[in-house]
N, C-alpha and C positions, 0 to 999 in steps of 0.2 A: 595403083601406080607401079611402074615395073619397077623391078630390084634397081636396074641401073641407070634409074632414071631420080635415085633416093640419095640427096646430099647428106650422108652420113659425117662427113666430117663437120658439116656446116651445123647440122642439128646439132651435135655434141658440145661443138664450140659457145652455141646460144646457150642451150643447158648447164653448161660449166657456166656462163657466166650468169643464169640465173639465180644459183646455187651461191655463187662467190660475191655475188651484188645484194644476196639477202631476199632474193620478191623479184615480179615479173617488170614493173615499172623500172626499178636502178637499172637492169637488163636492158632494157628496152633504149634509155639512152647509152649505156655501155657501146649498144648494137646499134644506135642509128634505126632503130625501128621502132612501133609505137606498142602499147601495151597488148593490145587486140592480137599482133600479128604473135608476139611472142608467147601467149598466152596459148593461140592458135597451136603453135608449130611445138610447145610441149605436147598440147591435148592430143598432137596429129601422132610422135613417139610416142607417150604411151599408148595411143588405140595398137600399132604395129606391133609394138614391144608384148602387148598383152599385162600392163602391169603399171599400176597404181608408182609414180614419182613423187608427190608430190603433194602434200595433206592439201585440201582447202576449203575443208570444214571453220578453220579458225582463220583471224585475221593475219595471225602470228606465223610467219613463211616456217612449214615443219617438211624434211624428207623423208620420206617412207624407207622404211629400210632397201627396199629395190631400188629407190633414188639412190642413198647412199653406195650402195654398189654399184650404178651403172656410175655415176659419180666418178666413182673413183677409178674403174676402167676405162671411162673417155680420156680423162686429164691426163691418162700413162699415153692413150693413144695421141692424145691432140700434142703432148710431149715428145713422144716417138717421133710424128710427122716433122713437128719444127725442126728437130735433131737431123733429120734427117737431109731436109732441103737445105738449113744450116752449113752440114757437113759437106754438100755438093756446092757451093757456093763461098763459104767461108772460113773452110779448114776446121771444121766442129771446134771453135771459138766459144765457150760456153756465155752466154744470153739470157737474158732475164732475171727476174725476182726469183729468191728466195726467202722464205717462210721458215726462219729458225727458233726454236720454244726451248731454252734453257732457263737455270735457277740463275738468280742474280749477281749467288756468289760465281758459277761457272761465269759469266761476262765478266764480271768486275776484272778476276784474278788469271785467266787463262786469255780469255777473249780478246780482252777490250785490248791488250799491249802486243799482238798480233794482228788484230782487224784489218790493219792497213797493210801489209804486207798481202793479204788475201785480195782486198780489191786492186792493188795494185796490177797484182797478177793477173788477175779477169778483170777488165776498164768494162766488159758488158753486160757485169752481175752488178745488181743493189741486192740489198738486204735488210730485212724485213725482220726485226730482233723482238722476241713477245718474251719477257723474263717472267717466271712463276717456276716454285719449288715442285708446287702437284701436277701430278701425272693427267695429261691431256689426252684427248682421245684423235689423233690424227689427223685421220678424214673428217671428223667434225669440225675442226679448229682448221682446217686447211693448211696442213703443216707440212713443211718437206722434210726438216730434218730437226729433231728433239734430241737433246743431251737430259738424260735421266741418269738418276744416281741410285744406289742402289739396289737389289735382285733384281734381275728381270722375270714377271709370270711368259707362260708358255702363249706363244700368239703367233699369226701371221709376219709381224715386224721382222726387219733384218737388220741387226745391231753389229758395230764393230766397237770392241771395246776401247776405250781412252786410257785406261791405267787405275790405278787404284791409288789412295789415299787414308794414311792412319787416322782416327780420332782423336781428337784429345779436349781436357775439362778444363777450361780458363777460364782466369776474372783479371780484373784490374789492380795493378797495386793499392788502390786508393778502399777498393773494394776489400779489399780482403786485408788492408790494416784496419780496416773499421769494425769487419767481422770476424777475422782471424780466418786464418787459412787450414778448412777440411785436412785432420788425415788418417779418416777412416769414414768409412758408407755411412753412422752412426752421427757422425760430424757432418753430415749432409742434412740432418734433421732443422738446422739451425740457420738455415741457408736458402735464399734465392734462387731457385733453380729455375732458367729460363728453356722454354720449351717452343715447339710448335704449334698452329692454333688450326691442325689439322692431324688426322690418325695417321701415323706412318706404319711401315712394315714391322718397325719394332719400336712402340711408345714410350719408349724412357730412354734412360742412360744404363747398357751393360756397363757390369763392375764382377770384378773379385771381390770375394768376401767367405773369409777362414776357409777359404780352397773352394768356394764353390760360383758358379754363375747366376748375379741375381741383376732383375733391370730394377733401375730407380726411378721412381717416377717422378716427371718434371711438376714439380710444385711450386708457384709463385705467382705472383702479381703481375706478371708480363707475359705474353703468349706474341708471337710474329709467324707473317704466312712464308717468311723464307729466312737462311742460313745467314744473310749478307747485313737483316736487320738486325737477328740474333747477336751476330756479330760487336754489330756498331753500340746495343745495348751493354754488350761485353763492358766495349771500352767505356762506354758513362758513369758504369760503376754500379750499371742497376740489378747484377747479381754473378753465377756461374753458368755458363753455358758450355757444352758440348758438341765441337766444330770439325769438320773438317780437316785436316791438318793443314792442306795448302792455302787454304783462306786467312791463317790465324801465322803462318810461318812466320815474313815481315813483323808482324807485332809482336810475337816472343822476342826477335832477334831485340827488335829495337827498347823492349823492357815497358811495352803500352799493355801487353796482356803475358801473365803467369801460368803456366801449367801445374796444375794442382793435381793430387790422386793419382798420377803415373804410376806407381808399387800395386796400383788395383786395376789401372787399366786393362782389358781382358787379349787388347792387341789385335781387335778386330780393325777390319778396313772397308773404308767405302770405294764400291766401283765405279765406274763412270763408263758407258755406251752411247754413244750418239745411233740412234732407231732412225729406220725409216722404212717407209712399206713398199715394200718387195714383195713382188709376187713373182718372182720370175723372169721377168722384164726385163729389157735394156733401162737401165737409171738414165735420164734426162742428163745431158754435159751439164749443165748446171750446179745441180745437184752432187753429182760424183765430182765435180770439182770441189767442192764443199768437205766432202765427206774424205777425200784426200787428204785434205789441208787441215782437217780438224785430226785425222790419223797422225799426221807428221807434225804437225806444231799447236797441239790441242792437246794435246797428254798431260793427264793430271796425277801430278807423284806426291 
């Protein structure tokens, strides 16, 4: 077939929504076309391509890692083109879904009392909200824009930061008249210490202790996959956790949770980045609307 005789943008589009529908079949209604064809018009890219997309040894829809990259370079390009017809037409008006992956505490406490302000502003974006504390891998989860907390490793990803936030160790008054309240690392032995129920970058609780830096390990009866359950454990009374600061501020003020072990707090702080993958590229209007709005009224202190 000649070169410019080759619907490049059209294959891409089916492929993206191969990939996004999970299998050739959900594609295939997506597309208004039937399984055969779309099945086809993959087999037809990768013979050109030179390169395996798309396992189908198993039942179970898997991409080959060359999938995963042409993936993710079509959806910047088939974004690019919208963008652009968009901007010749409708004043680049940002359009469409977005795919945002934060922790539940970042919704609950930055998010959710903002949200409406953002769709106001853009009436042609929805949003597309997946909360989970652990670290996602972008391109596979289909994600535009991920609020992570904590280091960032070295990657392709383009992060702008949100602000940073102190930690601190509460419980509930009800908690800690029944078990007295820690005040010393030693006095932690005696105690409920609520944790995560996944490894993080640093598995305990940093402390001071006679001048030196030691982490304490979360020991207890309760383990949760995010900050906001932790949290809500806090306030029942089911032990001591280690928060955030901005998630926990309201409940000091209001006397529902106690800061305990401050004289040992080491005065480290959590980061916050909203990631997304950048290669170079123009960002989608969408997207960098997004990524704006979380700049300017998405900052966590």
């Amino acid at each position: 077939m000649a070169r410019s005789e080759i619907n490049r943008s059209g294959e891409m589009e089916v492929f993206a929504r191969v990939v996004e529908q999970g299998g050739f079949s959900a594609a295939a209604r997506a597309c208004r076309m039937t399984p055969s064809a779309v099945s086809k018009l993959v087999a037809r890219l990768e013979a050109r391509l030179g390169a395996r997309l798309v396992n189908r040894s198993t039942r179970a829809f898997q991409l080959t890692p060359e999938g995963c990259a042409f993936y993710e370079r079509a959806t910047r390009i088939l974004a690019d083109i919208e963008d652009a017809e968009r901007g010749a037409g409708a004043g680049e008006q940002p359009v469409g879904r977005i795919r945002l992956n934060t922790s539940a505490s970042y919704a609950s406490h930055v998010l959710a009392p903002v949200l409406l302000e953002f769709l106001e502003r853009h009436p042609g974006v929805t949003l597309d909200l997946i909360q989970t504390d652990m670290v996602v891998d972008l391109l596979s989860e289909r994600t535009d824009v991920a609020v992570r907390a904590g280091p960032l490793k070295s990657s392709s990803l383009v992060a702008r930061k949100l602000g940073d936030t102190p930690m601190v160790v509460v419980g509930a008054p009800a908690y800690l008249a029944r078990f007295g309240e820690p005040k010393t690392v030693d006095d932690l032995d005696g105690h409920n210490r609520l944790g995560f129920g996944y490894v993080r970058t640093i598995d305990g609780w940093p402390m001071k202790a006679n001048g030196e830096a030691v982490v304490i390990p979360t020991v207890g009866r309760v383990t949760a996959s995010d900050g906001e359950a932790l949290r809500r454990l806090a306030l029942g009374g089911a032990g001591l956790a280690r928060l955030a600061g901005f998630t926990v501020r309201d409940d000091i003020a209001a006397g529902r949770l106690v800061p305990v072990l401050e004289d040992l707090n080491p005065g480290d702080r959590e980061t916050f980045h909203a990631i997304h993958t950048g290669q170079g590229g123009p960002l989608p209007s969408r997207v960098r609307a997004l990524l704006d709005f979380l700049a300017e009224r998405g900052k966590v202190s």
